[in-house]
DOTI-115202 format. One line per 2 residues: number of its first residue (from 1); for each residue z, x, y of C-alpha. Coordinates in steps of 0.05 Angstrom, whole numbers, always signed. Each point is the difference from the previous one (the first is absolute). Layout:
NUM> Z,X,Y; ...
***
This chain:
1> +0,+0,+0; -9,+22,+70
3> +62,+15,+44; +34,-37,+44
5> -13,-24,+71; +55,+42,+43
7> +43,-42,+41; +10,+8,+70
9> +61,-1,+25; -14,-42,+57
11> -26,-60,+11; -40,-38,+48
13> +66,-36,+29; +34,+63,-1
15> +59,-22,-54; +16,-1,-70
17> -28,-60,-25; +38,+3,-68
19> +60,-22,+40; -37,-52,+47
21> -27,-34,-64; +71,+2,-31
23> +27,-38,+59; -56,-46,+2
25> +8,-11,-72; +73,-15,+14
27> +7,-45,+54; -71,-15,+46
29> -41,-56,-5; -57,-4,-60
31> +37,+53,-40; +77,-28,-3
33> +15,+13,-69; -60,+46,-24
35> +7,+70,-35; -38,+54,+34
37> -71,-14,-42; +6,-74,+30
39> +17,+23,+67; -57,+43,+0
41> -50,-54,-18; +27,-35,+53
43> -11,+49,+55; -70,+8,-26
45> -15,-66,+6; +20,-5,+73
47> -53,+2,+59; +29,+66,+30
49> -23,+63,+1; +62,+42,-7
51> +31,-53,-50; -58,+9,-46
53> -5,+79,+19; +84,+8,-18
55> -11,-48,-71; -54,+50,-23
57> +38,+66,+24; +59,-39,-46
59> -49,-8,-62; -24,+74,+6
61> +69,+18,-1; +18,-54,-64
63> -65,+17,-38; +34,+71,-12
65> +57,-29,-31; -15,-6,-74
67> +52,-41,-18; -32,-52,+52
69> -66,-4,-30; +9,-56,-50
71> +34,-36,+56; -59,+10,+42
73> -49,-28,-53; +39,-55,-17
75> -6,-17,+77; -59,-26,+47
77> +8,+62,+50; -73,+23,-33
79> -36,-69,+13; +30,-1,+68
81> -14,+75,+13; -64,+16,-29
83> -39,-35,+45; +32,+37,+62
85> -49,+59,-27; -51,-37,+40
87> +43,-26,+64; -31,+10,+77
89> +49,+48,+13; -12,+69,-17
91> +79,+15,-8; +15,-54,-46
93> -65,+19,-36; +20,+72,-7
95> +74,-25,-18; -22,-48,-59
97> -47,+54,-34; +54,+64,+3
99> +58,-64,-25; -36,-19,-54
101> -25,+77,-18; +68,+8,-20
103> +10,-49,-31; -65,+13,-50
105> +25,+71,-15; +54,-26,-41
107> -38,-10,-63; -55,-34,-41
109> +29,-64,-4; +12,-8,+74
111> -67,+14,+10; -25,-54,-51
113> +44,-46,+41; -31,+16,+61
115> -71,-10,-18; +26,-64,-41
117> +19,-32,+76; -62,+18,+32
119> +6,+54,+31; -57,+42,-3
121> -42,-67,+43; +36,+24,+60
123> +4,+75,-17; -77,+7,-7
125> -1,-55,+58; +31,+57,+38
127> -47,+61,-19; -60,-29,-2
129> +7,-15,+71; +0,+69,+18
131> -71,+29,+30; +7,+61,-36
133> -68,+22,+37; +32,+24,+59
135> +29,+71,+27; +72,-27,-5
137> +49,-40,-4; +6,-52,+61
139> +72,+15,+11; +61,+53,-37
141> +33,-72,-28; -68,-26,-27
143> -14,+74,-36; +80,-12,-35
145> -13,-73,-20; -69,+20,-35
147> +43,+60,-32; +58,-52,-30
149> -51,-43,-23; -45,+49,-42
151> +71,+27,-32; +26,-70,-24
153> -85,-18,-26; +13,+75,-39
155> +67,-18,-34; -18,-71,-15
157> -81,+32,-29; +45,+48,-43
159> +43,-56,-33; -41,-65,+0
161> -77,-1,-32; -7,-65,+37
163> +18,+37,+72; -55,+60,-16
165> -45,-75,-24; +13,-27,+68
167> -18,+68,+23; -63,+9,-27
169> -24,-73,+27; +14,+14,+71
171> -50,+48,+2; +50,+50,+40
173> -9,+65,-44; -62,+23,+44
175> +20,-11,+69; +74,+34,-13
177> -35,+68,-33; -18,+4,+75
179> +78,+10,+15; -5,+74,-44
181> -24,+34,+67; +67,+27,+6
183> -29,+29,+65; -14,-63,+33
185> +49,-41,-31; +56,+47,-10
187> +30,+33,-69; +53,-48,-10
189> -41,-57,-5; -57,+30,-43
191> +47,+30,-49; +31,-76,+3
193> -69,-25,-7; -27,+51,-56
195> +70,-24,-38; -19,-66,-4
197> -72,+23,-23; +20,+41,-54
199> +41,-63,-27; -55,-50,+3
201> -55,+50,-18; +38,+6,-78
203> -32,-43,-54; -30,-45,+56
205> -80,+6,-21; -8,-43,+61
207> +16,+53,+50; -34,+65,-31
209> -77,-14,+28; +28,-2,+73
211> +39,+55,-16; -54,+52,-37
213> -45,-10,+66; +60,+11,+40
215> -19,+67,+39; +74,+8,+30
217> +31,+16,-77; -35,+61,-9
219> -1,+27,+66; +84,-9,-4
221> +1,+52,-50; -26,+57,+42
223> +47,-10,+70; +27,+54,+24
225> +82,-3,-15; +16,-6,+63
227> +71,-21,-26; +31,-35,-68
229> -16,-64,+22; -72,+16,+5
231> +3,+39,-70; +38,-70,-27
233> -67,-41,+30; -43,+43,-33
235> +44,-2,-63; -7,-79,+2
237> -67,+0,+5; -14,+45,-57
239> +42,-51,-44; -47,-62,+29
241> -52,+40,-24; +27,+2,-70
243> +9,-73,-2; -84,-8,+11
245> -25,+33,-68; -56,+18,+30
247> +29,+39,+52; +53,+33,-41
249> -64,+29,-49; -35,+23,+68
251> +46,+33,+31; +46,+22,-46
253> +0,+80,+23; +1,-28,+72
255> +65,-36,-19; +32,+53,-34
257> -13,+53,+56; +36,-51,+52
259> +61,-12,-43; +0,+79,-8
261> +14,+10,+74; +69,-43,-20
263> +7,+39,-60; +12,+69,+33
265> +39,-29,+58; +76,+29,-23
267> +51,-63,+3; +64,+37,+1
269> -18,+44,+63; -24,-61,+24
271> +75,-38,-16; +32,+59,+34
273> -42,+11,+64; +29,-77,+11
275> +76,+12,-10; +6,+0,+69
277> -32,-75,+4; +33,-18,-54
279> +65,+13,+27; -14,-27,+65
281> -21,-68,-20; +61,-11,-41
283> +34,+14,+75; -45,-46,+46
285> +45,-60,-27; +58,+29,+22
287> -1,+31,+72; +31,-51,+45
289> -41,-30,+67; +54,+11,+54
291> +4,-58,+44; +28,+31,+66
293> +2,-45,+57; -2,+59,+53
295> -60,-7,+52; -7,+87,-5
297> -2,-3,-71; -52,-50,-18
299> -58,+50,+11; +36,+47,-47
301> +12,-50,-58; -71,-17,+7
303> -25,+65,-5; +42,+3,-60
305> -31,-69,-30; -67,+33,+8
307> +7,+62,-32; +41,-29,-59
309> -57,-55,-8; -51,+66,+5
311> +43,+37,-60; +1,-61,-42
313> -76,-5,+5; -9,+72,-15
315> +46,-7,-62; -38,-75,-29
317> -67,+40,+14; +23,+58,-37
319> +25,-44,-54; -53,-44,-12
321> -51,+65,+1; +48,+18,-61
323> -5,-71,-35; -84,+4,+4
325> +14,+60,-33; +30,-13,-65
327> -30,-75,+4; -66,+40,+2
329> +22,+56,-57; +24,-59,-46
331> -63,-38,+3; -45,+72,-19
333> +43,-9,-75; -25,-75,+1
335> -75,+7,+19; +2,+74,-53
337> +38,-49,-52; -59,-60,+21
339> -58,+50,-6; +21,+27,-70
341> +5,-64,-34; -46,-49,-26
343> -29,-62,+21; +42,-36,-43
345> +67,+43,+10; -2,+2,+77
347> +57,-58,+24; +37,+47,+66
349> +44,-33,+47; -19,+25,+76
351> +80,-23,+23; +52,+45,+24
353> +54,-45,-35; -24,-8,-73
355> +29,+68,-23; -48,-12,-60
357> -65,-16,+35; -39,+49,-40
359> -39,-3,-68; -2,+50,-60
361> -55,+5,-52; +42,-8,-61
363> -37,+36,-62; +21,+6,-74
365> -8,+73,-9; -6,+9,-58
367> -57,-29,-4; -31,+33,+53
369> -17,+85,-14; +16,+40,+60
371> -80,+20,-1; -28,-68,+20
373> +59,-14,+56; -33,-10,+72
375> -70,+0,-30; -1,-72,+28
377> +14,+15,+69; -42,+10,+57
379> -29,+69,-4; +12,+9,+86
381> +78,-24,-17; +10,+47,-47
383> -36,+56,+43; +46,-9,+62
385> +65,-11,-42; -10,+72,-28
387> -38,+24,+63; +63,-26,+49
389> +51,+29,-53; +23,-78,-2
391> +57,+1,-52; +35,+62,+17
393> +2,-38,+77; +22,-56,-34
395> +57,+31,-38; +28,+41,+54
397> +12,-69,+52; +29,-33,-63
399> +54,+42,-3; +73,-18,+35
401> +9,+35,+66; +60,+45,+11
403> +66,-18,+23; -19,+17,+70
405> -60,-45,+6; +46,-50,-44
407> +56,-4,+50; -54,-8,+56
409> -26,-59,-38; +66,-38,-12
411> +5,-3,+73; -62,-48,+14
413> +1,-52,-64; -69,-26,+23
415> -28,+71,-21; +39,+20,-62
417> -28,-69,-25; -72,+23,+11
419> +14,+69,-38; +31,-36,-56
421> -73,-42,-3; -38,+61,+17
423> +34,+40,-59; -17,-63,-47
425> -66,-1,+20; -20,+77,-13
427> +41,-5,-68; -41,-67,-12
429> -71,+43,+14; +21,+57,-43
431> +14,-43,-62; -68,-35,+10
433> -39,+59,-3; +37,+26,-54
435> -30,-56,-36; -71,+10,+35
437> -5,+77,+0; -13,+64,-49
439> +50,+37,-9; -32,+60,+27
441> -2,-42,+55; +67,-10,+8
443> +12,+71,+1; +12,+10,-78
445> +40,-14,-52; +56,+56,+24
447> -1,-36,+70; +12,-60,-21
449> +51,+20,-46; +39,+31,+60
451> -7,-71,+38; +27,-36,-59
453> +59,+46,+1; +8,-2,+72
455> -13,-73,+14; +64,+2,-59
457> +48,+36,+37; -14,-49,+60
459> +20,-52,-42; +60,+27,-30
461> +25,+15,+65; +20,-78,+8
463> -3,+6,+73; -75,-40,+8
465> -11,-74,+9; -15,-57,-44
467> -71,-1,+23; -18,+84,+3
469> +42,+2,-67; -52,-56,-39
471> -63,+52,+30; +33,+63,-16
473> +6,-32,-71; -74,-25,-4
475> -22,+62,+20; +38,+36,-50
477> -26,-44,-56; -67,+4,+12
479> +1,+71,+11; +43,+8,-77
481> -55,-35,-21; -53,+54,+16
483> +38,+49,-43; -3,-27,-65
485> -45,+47,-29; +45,+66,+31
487> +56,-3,-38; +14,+72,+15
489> +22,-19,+70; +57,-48,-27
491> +26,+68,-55; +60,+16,+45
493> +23,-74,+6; +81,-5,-26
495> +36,-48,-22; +41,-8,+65
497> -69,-5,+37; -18,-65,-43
499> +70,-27,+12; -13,+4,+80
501> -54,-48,-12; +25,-36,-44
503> +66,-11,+39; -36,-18,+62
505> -38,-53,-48; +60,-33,-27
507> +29,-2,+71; -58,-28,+35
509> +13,-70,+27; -70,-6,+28
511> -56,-32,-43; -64,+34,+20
513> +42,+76,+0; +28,-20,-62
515> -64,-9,-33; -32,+62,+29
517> +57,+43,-28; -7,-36,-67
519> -70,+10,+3; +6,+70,+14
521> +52,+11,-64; -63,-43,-42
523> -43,+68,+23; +48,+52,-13
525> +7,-26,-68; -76,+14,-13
527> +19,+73,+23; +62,+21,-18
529> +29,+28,-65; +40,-51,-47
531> +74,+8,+7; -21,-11,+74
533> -42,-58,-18; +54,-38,-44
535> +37,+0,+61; -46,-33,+47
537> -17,-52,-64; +69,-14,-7
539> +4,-9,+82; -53,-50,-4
541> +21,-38,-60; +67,-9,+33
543> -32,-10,+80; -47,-47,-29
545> +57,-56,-35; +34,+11,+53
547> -54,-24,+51; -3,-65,+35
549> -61,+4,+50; -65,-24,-51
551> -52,+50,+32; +60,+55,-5
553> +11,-7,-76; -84,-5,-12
555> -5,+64,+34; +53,+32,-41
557> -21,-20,-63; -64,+29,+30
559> +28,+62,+2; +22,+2,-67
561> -62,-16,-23; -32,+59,+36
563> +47,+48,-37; -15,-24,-74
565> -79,+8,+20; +4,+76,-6
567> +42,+13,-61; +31,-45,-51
569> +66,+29,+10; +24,-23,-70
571> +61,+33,+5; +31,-40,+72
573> -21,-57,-30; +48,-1,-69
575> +53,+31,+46; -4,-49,+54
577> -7,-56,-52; -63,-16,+51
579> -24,-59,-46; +61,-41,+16
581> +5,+10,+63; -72,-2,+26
583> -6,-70,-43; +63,-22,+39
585> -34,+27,+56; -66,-47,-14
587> +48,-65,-5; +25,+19,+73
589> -67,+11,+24; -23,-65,-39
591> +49,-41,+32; +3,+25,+70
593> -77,-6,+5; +10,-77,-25
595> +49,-10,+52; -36,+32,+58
597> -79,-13,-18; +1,-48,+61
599> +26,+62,+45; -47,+55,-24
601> -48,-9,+67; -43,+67,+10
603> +50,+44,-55; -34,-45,-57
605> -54,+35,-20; +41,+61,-9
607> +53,-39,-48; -47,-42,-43
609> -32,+75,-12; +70,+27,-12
611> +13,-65,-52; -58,+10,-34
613> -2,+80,-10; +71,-7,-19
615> -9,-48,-56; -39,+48,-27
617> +45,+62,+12; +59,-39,-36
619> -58,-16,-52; -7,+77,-5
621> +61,+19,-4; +28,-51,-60
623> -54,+34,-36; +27,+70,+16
625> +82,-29,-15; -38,-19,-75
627> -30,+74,-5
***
């Protein structure tokens, strides 16, 4: 979702209106008895100006207020406000649009809401009366209400198919590509603009003829970078471009020499050439206006006003310059992850709030000899990923900054966030082209080896988050799965070095990281020697009855699987008594999948496989327990 409208801190009457509408709600007129949603409906409903100006600075305010939202919905302050988007005055215009912004940033469902009570009639009411032909924007307020508006169409585009529908009917695509002339209409609004592009340009045939004969695109690629913002434009453009399929097989190398600019840019020096921003802004809120009554002191607290006001824009420029920067760096792993899947595996996410927004080719390796990988990709992909030295870039931004740039970080929430993503995102692009790659392209078998063990001590650390932890994971699992066939590499592996794993499996609490570390132990089982192996069997045998997620339990018995298709392993099974427990092990998975068939939704493929390979692995191993 996109971010917030910022509220202003004061308002056209000059007070806080929370307050005024909480007295009104208490004891004036219409809204005697009314909680503060009702009292705002009221005030928009009045004739006045300021009334309906101080009820929509109140619902910007409310719409940030989780905890409010079902409130909201279950209210008519939409109906009554939605059609404010198109009022005669340009304040209450402006108002309405950043109000209701908010409010759509708060999720998919809100958005559905929204479009479910109209709203998009007076939101493209509003653009589409725009003369987008002309030099400029009539007036500063006219330029901000056109701004609001294109960020609440992007967020309700990225969550509703019948918004990007409504979209597509009103015919608007062509005339707002004219708003990407950053230079005559101003960065913020063309990377606003491009934003909402790159969401309605994905999966949306409709849009990609208009878009392939759209000159601007590939001109963005080549601007000079001027400043991050300008390298984040040119970033966003490159990812439109990857939505059009013919434009992502045309200019492929073009694509992938922008992002590289991105690529070398070093985000910690960055982080730190900032700390003094950083610091700053978490001041601004705190440095008291003095009010001093004094006739020879008011030119001195106004020069004092003016150079604070001067600071604080230095410091939000300075910021935001930072925020293009790793919005810009995070969307390079998306477009590299876009470009090196297929057709048919290519589902990214363009939000800054979906930590997951990115897809992964998922391959069965072992099916799959490391000879024929990345045969099937573009031949001018595959040229410029080795050419820009693409995965060693990769791997160096993925990994965690030093306590330093960490402590930096902690002090501006709004960033850390976006390095958290940006982390996800590179370790998200490095597991896909794992999958896609050669080895050699990868750097070799040794290489990836030393990633595997690296990428392992970041996760024993314990110190990452949910969300880098599940990447780290993927990453390591579909690297272990490249070196099946170099057992040699895995001869030094102890016992106490299994245990780590398989501590940190039996620990897990998380699903998908659960899984991944299961998956992992499957692999190692295929590589290892056996007293090793009997211990990662009798891990799974025990992990797996003692599983209550469906998907979970298919993937483990998965795993098992996976180790009894390299070697018999006659021995582990009379010790373990494995024909017991994996048929007790078949009535759990039996009755779970009876339970839960209804539930399955896009993980049933991958079960009913599971079921029906594992009918025959019990099957297999009767016959064995009979030997």
């Amino acid at each position: 979702m996109g971010k917030i409208r910022k509220i202003k801190t004061r308002t056209p009457t000059g007070v806080d209106t929370s307050t005024d509408l909480e007295a009104d709600s208490n004891g004036e007129g219409e809204a005697v008895g009314c909680g503060p949603i009702e009292a705002i409906c009221v005030h928009l409903q009045r004739p006045d100006v300021e009334d309906k100006l101080n009820g929509l600075h109140s619902f910007a305010v409310l719409a940030l207020r989780k905890e409010k939202v079902h409130e909201i919905c279950e209210s008519e302050l939409v109906r009554i406000a939605a059609p404010l988007l198109c009022d005669k005055e340009s304040a209450i215009r402006d108002a309405a649009a950043g109000a209701l912004r908010n409010l759509s940033v708060l999720g998919s469902e809100v958005c559905d809401f929204l479009v479910d009570n109209d709203i998009l009639t007076a939101l493209l009411s509003l653009l589409l009366d725009y003369d987008l032909t002309k030099s400029s924007f009539d007036t500063e307020l006219h330029a901000d209400i056109f701004l609001q508006a294109i960020h609440l169409l992007r967020n309700l585009c990225e969550s509703s198919p019948t918004a990007t529908e409504a979209f597509n009917q009103a015919n608007f695509l062509g005339r707002v590509l004219l708003c990407l002339d950053y230079r005559k209409f101003g960065l913020e609004l063309a990377i606003t603009v491009a934003q909402l592009v790159l969401v309605v340009s994905e999966n949306n045939s409709s849009s990609w003829n208009l878009l392939a004969s759209a000159g601007v695109l590939p001109e963005l690629l080549g601007i000079p970078a001027e400043n991050h913002g300008v390298l984040y434009l040119s970033a966003l453009a490159a990812g439109i471009l990857c939505n059009v399929p013919a434009c992502a097989a045309a200019h492929t190398r073009e694509i992938l020499n922008s992002l590289d600019r991105l690529l070398n840019i070093d985000t910690k020096s960055q982080l730190l050439s900032c700390k003094s921003h950083i610091q700053s802004s978490l001041l601004k809120n705190d440095v008291p206006l003095l009010e001093i009554s004094m006739e020879t002191e008011e030119v001195v607290q106004s020069e004092s006003v003016s150079q604070l006001k001067t600071n604080q824009s230095e410091v939000e420029t300075a910021l935001k310059n930072l925020e293009h920067l790793l919005d810009a760096q995070r969307l390079v792993a998306e477009i590299i992850t876009n470009l090196g899947s297929s057709d048919e595996q290519s589902n990214w996410d363009s939000s800054s709030d979906q930590s997951d927004a990115e897809s992964v080719a998922d391959y069965d390796m072992e099916e799959e000899s490391a000879g024929s990988r990345g045969c099937e990709l573009p031949i001018n992909f595959l040229e410029t990923i080795k050419l820009n030295n693409v995965v060693h870039k990769l791997w160096l931004k993925a990994q965690p900054f030093d306590p330093a740039t960490e402590n930096v970080l902690e002090q501006q929430e709004i960033l850390r966030k976006k390095v958290v993503k940006l982390r996800v995102s590179y370790l998200i692009c490095l597991q896909n082209l794992c999958n896609v790659l050669a080895v050699e392209d990868l750097g070799g078998y040794s290489e990836i080896y030393n990633m595997w063990m690296s990428l392992g001590q970041l996760a024993f650390k314990g110190t990452e988050e949910l969300s880098v932890m599940e990447a780290i994971t993927s990453l390591m699992r579909s690297s272990l799965s490249l070196l099946k066939s170099r057992r040699d590499l895995f001869a030094q592996m102890t016992e106490n070095d299994l245990n780590m794993i398989i501590e940190g499996a039996g620990n897990c609490m998380v699903k998908d990281i659960r899984v991944n570390w299961n998956r992992m132990l499957g692999t190692l089982g295929s590589i290892l020697a056996e007293p090793l192996v009997k211990a990662i069997v009798l891990f799974l045998l025990n992990a797996c009855a003692q599983e209550h997620d469906m998907w979970a339990l298919s993937e483990g018995l998965d795993a098992i699987m996976d180790i009894f298709a390299v070697d018999d392993w006659p021995q582990i099974i009379t010790e373990l008594e494995m024909c017991d427990r994996i048929q007790a092990l078949e009535e759990l998975f039996k009755s779970k999948l009876r339970l839960e068939r209804r539930d399955l939704k896009e993980r049933r493929a991958t079960i009913y496989t599971v079921k029906t390979n594992f009918a025959r692995f019990v099957s297999y191993l009767n016959k064995n327990c009979k030997q």
